[in-house]
N, CA, C and O atoms as a Tripos MOL2 file, in Angstrom:
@<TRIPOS>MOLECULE
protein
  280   279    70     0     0
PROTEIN
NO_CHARGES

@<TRIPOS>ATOM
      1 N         -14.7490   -4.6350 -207.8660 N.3       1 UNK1
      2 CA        -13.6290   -4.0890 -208.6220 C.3       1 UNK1
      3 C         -13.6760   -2.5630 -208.5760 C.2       1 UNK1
      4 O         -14.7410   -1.9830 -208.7890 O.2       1 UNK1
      5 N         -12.6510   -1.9540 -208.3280 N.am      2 UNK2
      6 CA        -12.5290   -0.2810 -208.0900 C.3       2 UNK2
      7 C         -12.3990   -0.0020 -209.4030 C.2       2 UNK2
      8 O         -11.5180   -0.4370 -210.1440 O.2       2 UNK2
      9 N         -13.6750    1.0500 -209.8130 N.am      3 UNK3
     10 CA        -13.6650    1.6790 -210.9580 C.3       3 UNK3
     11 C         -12.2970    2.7450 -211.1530 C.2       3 UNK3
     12 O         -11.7740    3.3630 -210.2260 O.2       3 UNK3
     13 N         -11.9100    2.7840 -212.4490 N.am      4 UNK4
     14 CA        -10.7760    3.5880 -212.9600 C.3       4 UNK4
     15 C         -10.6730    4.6800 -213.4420 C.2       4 UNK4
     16 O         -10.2720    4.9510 -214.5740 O.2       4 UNK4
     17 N         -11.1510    5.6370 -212.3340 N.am      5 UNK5
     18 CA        -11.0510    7.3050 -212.7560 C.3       5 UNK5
     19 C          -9.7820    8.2720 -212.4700 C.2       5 UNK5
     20 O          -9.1790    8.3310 -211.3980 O.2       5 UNK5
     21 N          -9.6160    8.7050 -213.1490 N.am      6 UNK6
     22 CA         -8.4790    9.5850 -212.9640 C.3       6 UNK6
     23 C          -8.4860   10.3930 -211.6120 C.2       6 UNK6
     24 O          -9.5290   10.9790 -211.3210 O.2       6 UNK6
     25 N          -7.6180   10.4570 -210.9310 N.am      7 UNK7
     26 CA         -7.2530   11.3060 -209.6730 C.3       7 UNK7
     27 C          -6.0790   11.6990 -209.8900 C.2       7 UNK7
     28 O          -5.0060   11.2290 -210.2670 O.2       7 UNK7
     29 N          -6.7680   13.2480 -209.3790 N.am      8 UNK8
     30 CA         -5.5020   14.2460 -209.0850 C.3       8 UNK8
     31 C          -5.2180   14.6190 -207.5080 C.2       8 UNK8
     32 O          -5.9440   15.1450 -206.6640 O.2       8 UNK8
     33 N          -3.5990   14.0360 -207.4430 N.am      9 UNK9
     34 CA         -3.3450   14.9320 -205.9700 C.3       9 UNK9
     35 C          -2.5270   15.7420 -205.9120 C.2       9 UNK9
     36 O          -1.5970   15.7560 -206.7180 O.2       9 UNK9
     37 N          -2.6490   16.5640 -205.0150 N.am     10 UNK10
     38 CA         -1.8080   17.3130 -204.7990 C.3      10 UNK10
     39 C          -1.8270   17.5610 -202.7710 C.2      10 UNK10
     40 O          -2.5910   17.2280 -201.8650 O.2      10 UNK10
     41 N          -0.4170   18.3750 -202.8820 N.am     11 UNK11
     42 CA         -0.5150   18.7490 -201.4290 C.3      11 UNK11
     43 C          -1.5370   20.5910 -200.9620 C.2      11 UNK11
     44 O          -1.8930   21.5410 -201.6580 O.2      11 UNK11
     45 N          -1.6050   20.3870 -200.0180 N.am     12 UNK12
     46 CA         -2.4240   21.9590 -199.5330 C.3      12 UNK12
     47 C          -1.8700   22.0850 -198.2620 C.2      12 UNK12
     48 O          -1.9960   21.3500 -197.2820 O.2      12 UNK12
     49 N          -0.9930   23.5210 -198.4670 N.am     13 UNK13
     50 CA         -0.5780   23.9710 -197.2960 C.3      13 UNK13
     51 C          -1.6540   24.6330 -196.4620 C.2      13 UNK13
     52 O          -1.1270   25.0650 -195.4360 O.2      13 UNK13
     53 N          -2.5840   24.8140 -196.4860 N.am     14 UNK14
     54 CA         -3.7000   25.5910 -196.4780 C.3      14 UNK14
     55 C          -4.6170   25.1400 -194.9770 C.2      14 UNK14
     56 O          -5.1650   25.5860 -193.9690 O.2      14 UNK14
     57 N          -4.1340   23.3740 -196.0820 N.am     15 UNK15
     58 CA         -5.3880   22.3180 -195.1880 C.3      15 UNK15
     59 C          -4.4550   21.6130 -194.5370 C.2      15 UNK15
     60 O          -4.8170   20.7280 -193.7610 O.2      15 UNK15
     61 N          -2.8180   21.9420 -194.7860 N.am     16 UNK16
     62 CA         -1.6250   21.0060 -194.8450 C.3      16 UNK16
     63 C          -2.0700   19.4490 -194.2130 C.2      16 UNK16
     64 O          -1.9090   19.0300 -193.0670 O.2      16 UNK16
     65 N          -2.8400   18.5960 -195.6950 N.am     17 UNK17
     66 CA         -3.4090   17.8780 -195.8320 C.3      17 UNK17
     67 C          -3.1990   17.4350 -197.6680 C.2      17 UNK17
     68 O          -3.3050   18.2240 -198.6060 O.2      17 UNK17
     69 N          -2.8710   15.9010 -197.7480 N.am     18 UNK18
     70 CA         -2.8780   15.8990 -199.2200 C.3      18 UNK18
     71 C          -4.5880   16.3460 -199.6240 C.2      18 UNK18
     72 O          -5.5580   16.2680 -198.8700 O.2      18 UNK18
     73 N          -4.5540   16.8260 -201.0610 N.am     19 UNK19
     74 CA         -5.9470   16.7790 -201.5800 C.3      19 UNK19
     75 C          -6.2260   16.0090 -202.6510 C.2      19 UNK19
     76 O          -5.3880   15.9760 -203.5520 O.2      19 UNK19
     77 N          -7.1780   15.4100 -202.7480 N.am     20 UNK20
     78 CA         -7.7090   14.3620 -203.7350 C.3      20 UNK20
     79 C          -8.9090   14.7490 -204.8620 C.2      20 UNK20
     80 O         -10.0810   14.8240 -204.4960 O.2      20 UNK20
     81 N          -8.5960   14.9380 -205.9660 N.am     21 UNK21
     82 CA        -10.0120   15.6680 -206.7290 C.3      21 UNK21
     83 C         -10.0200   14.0940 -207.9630 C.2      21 UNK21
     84 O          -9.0680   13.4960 -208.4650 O.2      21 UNK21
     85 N         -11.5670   13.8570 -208.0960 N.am     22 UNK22
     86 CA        -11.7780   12.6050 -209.2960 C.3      22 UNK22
     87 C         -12.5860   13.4440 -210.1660 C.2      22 UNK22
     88 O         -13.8020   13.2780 -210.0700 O.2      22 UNK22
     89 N         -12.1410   14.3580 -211.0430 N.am     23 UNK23
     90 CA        -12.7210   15.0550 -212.1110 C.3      23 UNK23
     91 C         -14.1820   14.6950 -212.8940 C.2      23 UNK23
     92 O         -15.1230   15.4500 -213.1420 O.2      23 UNK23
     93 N         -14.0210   13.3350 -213.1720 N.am     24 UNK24
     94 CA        -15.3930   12.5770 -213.8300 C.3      24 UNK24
     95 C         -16.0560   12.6850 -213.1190 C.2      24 UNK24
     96 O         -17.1350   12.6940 -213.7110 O.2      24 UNK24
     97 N         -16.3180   12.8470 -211.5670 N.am     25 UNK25
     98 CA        -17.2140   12.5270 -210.5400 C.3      25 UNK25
     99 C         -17.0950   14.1640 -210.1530 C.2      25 UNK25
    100 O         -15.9810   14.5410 -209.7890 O.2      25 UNK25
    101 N         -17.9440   14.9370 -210.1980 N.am     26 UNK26
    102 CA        -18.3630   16.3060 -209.9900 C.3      26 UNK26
    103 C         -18.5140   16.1170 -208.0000 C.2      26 UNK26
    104 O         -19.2460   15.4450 -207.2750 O.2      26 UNK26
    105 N         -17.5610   16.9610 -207.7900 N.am     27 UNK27
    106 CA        -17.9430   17.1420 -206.1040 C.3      27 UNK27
    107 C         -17.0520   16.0020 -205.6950 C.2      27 UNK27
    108 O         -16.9530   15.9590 -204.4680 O.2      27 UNK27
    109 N         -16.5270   15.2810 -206.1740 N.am     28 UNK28
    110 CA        -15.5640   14.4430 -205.3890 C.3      28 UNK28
    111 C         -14.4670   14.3970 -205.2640 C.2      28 UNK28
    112 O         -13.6710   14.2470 -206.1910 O.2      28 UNK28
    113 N         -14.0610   14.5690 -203.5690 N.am     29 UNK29
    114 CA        -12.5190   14.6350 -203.4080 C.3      29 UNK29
    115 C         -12.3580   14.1060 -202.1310 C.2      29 UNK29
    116 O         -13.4040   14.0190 -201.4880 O.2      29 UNK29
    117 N         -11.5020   13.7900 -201.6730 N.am     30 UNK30
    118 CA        -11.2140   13.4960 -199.9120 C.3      30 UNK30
    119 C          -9.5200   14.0590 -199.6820 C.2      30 UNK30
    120 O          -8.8810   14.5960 -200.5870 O.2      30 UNK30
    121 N          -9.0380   13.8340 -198.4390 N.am     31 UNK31
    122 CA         -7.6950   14.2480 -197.7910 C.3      31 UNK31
    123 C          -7.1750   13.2480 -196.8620 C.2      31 UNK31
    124 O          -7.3840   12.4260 -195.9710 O.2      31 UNK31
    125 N          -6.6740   13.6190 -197.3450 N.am     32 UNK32
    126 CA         -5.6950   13.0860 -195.9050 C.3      32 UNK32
    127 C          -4.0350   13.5510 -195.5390 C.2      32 UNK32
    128 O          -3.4740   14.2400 -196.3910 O.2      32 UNK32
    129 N          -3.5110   13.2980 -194.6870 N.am     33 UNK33
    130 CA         -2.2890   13.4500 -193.5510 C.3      33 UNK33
    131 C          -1.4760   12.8950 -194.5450 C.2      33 UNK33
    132 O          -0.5930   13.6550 -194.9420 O.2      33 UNK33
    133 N          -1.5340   11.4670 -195.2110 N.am     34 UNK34
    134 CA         -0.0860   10.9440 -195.9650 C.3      34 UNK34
    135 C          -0.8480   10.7770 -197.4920 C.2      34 UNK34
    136 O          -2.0080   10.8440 -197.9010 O.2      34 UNK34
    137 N           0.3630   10.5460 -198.0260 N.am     35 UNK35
    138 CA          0.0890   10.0450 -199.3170 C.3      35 UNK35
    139 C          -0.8760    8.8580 -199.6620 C.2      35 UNK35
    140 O          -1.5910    8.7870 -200.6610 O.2      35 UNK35
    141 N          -0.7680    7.9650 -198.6800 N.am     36 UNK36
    142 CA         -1.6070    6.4060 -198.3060 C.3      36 UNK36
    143 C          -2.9340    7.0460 -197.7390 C.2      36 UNK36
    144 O          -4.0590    6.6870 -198.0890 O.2      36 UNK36
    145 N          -2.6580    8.0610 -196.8010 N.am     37 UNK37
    146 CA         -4.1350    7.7950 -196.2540 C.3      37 UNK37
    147 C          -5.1860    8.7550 -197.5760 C.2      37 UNK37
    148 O          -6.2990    8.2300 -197.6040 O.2      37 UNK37
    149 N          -5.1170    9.6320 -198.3260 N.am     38 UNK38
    150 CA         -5.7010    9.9590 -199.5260 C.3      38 UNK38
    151 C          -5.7580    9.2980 -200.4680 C.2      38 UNK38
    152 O          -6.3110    9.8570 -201.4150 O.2      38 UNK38
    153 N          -5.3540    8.1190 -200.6770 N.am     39 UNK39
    154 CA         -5.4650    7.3530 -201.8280 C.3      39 UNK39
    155 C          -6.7690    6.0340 -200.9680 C.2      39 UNK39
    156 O          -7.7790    5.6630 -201.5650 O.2      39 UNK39
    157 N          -6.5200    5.7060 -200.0040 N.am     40 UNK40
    158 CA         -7.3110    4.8500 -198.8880 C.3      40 UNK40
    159 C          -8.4590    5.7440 -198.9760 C.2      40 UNK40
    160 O          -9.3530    5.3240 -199.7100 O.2      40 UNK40
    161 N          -8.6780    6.9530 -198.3740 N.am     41 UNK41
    162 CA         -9.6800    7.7270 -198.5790 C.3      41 UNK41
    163 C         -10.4740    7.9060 -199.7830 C.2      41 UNK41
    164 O         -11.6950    8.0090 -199.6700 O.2      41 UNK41
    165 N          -9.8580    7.9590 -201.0430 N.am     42 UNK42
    166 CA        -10.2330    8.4350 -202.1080 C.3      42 UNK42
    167 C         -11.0630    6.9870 -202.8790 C.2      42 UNK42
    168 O         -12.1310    6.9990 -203.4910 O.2      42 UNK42
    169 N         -10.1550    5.8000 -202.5960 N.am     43 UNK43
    170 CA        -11.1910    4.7370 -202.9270 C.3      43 UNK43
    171 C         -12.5270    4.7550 -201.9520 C.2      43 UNK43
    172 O         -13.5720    4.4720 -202.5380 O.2      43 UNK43
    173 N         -12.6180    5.0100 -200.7330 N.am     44 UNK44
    174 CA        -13.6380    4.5500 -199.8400 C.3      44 UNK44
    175 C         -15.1870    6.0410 -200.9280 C.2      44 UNK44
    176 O         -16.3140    5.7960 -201.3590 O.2      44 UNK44
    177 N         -14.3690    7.3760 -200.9300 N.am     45 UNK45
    178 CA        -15.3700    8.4900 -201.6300 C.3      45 UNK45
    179 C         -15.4900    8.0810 -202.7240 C.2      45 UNK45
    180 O         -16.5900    8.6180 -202.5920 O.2      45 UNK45
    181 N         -15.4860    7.6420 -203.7620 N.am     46 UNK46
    182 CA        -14.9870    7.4300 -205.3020 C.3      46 UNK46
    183 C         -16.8200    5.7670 -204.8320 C.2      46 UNK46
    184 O         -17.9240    5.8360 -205.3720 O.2      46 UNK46
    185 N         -16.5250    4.9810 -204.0980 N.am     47 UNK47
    186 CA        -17.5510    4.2440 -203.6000 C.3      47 UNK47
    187 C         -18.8960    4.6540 -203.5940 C.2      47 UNK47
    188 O         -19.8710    4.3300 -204.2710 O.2      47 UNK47
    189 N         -18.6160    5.8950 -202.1430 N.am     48 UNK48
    190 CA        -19.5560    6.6020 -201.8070 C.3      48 UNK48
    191 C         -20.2430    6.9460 -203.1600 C.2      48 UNK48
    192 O         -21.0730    6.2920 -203.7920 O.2      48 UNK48
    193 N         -19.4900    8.5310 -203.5180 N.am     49 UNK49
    194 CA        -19.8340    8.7590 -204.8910 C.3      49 UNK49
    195 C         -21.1950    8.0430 -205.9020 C.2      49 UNK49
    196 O         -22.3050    8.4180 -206.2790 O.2      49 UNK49
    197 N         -20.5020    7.0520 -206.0200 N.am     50 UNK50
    198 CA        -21.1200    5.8120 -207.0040 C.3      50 UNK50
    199 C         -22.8180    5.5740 -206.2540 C.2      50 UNK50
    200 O         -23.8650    5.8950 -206.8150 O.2      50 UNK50
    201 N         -22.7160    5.0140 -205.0430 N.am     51 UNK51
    202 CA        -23.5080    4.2580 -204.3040 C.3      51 UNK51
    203 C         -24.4600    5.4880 -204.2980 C.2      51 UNK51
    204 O         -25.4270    5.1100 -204.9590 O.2      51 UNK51
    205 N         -24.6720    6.6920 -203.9160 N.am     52 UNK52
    206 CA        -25.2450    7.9440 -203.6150 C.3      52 UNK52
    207 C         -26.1310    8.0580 -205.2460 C.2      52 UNK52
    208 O         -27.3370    8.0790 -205.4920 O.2      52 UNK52
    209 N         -25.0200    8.1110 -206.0720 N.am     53 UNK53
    210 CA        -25.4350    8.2000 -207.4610 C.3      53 UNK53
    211 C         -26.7640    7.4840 -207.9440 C.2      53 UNK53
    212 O         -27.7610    7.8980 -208.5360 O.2      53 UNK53
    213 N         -26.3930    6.2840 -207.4720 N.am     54 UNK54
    214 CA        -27.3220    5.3150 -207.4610 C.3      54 UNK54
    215 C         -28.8510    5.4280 -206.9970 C.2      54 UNK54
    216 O         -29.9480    5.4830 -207.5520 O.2      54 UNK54
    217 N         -28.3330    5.4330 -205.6500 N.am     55 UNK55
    218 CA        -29.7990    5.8630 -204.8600 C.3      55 UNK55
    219 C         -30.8650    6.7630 -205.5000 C.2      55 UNK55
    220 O         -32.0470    6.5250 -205.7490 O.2      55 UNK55
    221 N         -29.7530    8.4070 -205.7950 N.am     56 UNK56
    222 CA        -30.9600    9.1130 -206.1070 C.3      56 UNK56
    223 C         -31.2750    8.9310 -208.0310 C.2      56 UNK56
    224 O         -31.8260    9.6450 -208.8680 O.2      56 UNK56
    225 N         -30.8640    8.1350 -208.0510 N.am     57 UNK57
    226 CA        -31.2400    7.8710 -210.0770 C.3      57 UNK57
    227 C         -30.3660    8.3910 -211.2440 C.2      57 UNK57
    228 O         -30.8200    8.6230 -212.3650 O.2      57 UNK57
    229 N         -28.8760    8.5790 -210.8280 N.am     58 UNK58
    230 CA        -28.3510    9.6000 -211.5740 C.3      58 UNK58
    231 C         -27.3820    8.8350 -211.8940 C.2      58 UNK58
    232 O         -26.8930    8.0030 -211.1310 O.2      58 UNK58
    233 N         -26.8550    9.1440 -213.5740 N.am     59 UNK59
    234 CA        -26.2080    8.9090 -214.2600 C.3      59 UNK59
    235 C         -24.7750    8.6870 -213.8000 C.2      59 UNK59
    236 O         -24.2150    9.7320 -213.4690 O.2      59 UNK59
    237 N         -23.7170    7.0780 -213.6540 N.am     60 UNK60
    238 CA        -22.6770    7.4240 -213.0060 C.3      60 UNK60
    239 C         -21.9920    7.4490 -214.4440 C.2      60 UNK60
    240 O         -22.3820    6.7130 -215.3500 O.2      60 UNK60
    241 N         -20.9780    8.3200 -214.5780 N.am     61 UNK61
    242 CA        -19.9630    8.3680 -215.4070 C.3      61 UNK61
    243 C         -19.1370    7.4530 -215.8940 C.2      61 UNK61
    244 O         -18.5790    6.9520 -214.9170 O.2      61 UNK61
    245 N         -18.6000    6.7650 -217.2570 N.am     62 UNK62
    246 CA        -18.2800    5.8010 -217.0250 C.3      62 UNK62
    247 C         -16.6480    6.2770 -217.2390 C.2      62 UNK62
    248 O         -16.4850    7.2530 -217.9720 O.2      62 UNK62
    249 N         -15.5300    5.6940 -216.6890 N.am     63 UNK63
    250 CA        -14.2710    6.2460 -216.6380 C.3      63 UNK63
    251 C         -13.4150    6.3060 -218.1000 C.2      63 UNK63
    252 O         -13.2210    5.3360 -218.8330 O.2      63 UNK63
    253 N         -13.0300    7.4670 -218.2960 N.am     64 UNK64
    254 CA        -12.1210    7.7220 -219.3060 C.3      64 UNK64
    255 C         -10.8900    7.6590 -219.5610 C.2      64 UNK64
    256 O         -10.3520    8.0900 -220.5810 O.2      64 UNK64
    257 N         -10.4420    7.1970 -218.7840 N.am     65 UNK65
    258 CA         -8.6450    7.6500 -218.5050 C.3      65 UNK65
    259 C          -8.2930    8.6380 -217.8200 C.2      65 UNK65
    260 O          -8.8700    9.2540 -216.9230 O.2      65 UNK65
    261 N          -7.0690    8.7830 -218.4130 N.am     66 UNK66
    262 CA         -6.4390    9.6120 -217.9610 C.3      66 UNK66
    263 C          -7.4450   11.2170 -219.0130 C.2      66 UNK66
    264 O          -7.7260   11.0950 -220.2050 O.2      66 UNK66
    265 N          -7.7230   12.2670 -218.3460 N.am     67 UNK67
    266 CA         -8.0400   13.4350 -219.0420 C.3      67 UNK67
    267 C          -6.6940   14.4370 -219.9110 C.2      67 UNK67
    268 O          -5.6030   13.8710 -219.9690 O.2      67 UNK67
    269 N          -6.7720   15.5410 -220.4060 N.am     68 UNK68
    270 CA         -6.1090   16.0450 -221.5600 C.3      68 UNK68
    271 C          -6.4090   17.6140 -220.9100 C.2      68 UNK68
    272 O          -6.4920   18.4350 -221.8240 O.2      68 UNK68
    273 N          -6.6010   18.2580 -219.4560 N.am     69 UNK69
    274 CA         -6.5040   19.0580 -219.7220 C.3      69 UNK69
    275 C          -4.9130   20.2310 -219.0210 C.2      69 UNK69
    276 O          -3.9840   19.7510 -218.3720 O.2      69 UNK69
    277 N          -5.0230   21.6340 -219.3750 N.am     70 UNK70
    278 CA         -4.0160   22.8530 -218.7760 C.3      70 UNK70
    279 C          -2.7990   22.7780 -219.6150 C.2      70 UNK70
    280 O          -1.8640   23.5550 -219.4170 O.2      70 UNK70
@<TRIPOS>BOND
     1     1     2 1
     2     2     3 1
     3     3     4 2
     4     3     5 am
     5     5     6 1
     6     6     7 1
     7     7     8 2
     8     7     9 am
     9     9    10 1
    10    10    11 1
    11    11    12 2
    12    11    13 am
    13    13    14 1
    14    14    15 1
    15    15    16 2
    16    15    17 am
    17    17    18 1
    18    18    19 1
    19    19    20 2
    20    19    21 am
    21    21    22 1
    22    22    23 1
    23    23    24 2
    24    23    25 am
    25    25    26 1
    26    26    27 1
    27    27    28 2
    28    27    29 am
    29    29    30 1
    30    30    31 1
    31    31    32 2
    32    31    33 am
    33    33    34 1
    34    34    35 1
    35    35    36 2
    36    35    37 am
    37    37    38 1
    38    38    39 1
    39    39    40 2
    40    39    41 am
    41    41    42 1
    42    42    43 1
    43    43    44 2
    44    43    45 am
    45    45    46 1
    46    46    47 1
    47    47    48 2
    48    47    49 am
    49    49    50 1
    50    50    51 1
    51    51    52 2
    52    51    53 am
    53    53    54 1
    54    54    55 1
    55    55    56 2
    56    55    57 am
    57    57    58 1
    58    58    59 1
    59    59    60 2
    60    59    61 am
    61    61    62 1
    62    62    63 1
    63    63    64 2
    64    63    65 am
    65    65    66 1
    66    66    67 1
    67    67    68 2
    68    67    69 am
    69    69    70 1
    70    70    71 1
    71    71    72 2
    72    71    73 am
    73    73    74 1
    74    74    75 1
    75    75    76 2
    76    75    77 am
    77    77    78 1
    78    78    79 1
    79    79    80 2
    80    79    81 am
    81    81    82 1
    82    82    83 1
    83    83    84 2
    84    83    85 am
    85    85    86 1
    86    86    87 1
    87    87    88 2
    88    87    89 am
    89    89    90 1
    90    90    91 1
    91    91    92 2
    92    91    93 am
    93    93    94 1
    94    94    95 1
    95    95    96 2
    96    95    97 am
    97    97    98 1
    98    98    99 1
    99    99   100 2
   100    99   101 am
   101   101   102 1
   102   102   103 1
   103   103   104 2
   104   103   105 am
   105   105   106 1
   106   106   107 1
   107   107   108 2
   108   107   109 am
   109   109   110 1
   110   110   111 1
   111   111   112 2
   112   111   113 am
   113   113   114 1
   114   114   115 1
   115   115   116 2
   116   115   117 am
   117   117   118 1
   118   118   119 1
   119   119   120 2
   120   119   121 am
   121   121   122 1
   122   122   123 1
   123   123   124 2
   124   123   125 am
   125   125   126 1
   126   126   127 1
   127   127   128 2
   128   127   129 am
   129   129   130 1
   130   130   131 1
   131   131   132 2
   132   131   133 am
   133   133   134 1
   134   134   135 1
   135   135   136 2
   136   135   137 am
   137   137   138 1
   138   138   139 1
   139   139   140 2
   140   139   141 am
   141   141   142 1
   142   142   143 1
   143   143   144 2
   144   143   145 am
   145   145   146 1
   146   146   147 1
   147   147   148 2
   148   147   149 am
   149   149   150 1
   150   150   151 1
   151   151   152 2
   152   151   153 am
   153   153   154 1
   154   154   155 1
   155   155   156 2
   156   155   157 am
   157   157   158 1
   158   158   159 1
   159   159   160 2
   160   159   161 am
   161   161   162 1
   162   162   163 1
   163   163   164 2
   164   163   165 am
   165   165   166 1
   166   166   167 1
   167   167   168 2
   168   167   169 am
   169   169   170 1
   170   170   171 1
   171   171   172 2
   172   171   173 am
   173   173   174 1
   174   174   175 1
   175   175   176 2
   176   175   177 am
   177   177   178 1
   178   178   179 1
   179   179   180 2
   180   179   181 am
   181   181   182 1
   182   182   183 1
   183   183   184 2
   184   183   185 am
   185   185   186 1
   186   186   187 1
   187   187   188 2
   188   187   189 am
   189   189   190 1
   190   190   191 1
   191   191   192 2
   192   191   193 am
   193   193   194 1
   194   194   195 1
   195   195   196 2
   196   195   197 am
   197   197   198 1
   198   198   199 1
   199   199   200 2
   200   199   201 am
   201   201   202 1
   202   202   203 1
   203   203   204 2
   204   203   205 am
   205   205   206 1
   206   206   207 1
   207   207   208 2
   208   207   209 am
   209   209   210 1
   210   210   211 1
   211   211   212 2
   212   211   213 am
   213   213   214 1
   214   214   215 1
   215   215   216 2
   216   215   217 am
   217   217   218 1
   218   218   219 1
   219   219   220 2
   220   219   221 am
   221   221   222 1
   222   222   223 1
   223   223   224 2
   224   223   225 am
   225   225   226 1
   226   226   227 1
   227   227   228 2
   228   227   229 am
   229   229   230 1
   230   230   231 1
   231   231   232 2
   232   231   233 am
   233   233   234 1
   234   234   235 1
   235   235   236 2
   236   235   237 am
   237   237   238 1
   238   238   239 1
   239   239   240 2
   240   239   241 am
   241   241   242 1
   242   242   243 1
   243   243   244 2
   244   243   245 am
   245   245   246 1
   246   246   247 1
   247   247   248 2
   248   247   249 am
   249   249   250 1
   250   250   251 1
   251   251   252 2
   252   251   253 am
   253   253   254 1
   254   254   255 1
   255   255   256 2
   256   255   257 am
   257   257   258 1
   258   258   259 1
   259   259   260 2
   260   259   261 am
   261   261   262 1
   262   262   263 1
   263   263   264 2
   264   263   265 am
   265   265   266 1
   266   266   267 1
   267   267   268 2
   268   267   269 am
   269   269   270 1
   270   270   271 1
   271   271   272 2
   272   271   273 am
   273   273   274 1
   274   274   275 1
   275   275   276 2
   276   275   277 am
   277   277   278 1
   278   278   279 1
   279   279   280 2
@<TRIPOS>SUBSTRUCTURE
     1 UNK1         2 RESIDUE 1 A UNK
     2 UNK2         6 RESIDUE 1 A UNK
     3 UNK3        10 RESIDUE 1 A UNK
     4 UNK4        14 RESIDUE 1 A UNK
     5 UNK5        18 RESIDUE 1 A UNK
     6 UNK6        22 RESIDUE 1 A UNK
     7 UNK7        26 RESIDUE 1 A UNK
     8 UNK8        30 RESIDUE 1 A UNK
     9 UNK9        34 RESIDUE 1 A UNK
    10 UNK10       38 RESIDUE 1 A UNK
    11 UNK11       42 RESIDUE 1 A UNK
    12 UNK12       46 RESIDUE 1 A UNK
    13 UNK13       50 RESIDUE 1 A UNK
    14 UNK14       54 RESIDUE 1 A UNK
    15 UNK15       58 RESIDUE 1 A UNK
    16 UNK16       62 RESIDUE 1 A UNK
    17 UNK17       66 RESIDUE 1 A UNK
    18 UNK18       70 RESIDUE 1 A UNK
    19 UNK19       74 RESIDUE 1 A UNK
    20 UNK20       78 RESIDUE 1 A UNK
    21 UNK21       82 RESIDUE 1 A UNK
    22 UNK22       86 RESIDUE 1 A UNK
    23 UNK23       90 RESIDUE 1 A UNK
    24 UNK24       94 RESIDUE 1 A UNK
    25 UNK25       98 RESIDUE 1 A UNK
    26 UNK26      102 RESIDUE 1 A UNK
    27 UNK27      106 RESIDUE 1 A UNK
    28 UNK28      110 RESIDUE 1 A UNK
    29 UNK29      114 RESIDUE 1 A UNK
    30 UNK30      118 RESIDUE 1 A UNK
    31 UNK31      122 RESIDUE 1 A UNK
    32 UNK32      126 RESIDUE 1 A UNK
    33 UNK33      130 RESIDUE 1 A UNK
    34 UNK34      134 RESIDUE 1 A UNK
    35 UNK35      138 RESIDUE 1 A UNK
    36 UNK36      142 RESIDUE 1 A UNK
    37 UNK37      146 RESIDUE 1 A UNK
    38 UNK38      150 RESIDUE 1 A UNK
    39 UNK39      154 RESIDUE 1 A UNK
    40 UNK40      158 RESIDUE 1 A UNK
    41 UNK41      162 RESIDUE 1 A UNK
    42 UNK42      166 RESIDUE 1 A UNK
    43 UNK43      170 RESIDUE 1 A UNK
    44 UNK44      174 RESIDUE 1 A UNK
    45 UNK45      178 RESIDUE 1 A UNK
    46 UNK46      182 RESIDUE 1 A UNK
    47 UNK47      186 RESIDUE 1 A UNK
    48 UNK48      190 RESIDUE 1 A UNK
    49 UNK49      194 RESIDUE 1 A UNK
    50 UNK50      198 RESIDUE 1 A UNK
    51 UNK51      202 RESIDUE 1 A UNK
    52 UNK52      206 RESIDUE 1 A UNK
    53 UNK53      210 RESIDUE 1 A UNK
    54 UNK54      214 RESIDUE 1 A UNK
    55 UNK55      218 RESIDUE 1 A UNK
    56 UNK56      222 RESIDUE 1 A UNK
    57 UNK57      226 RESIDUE 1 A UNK
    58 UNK58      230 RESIDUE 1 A UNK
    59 UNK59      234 RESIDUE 1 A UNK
    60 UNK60      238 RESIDUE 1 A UNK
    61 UNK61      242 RESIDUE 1 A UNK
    62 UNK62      246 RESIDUE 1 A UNK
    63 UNK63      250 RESIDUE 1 A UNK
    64 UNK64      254 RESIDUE 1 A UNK
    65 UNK65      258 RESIDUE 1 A UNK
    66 UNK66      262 RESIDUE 1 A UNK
    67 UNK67      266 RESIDUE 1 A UNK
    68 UNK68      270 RESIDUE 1 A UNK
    69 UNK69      274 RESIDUE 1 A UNK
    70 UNK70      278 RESIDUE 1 A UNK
């Protein structure tokens, strides 16, 4: 079951690439070309994330919702 953390996207002309940030998860984001392929991406990192967490002994976050901040 895909845990339920808030993601923010947005576009980047920069990377002109969508960008993907999961706030609860410090350091996690992925991209992609369409709207689909960053959300596809963002479950596969949001995984990663977790699994990594794991390995080295560290606390995974447990999901809050939606956040409250700007």
């Amino acid at each position: 079951m895909m845990p339920k953390y808030e993601v923010i996207i947005y576009w980047s002309e920069q990377d002109n690439a969508f960008i993907a940030e999961v706030p609860e998860l410090p350091g996690c984001m992925a991209d992609g070309k369409t709207y689909q392929d960053v959300i596809k991406n963002t479950e596969i990192i949001i995984d990663e994330w977790i699994e990594t967490a794991k390995e080295l002994g560290r606390e995974i976050p447990q999901p809050k919702g939606r956040l409250m901040y700007a």
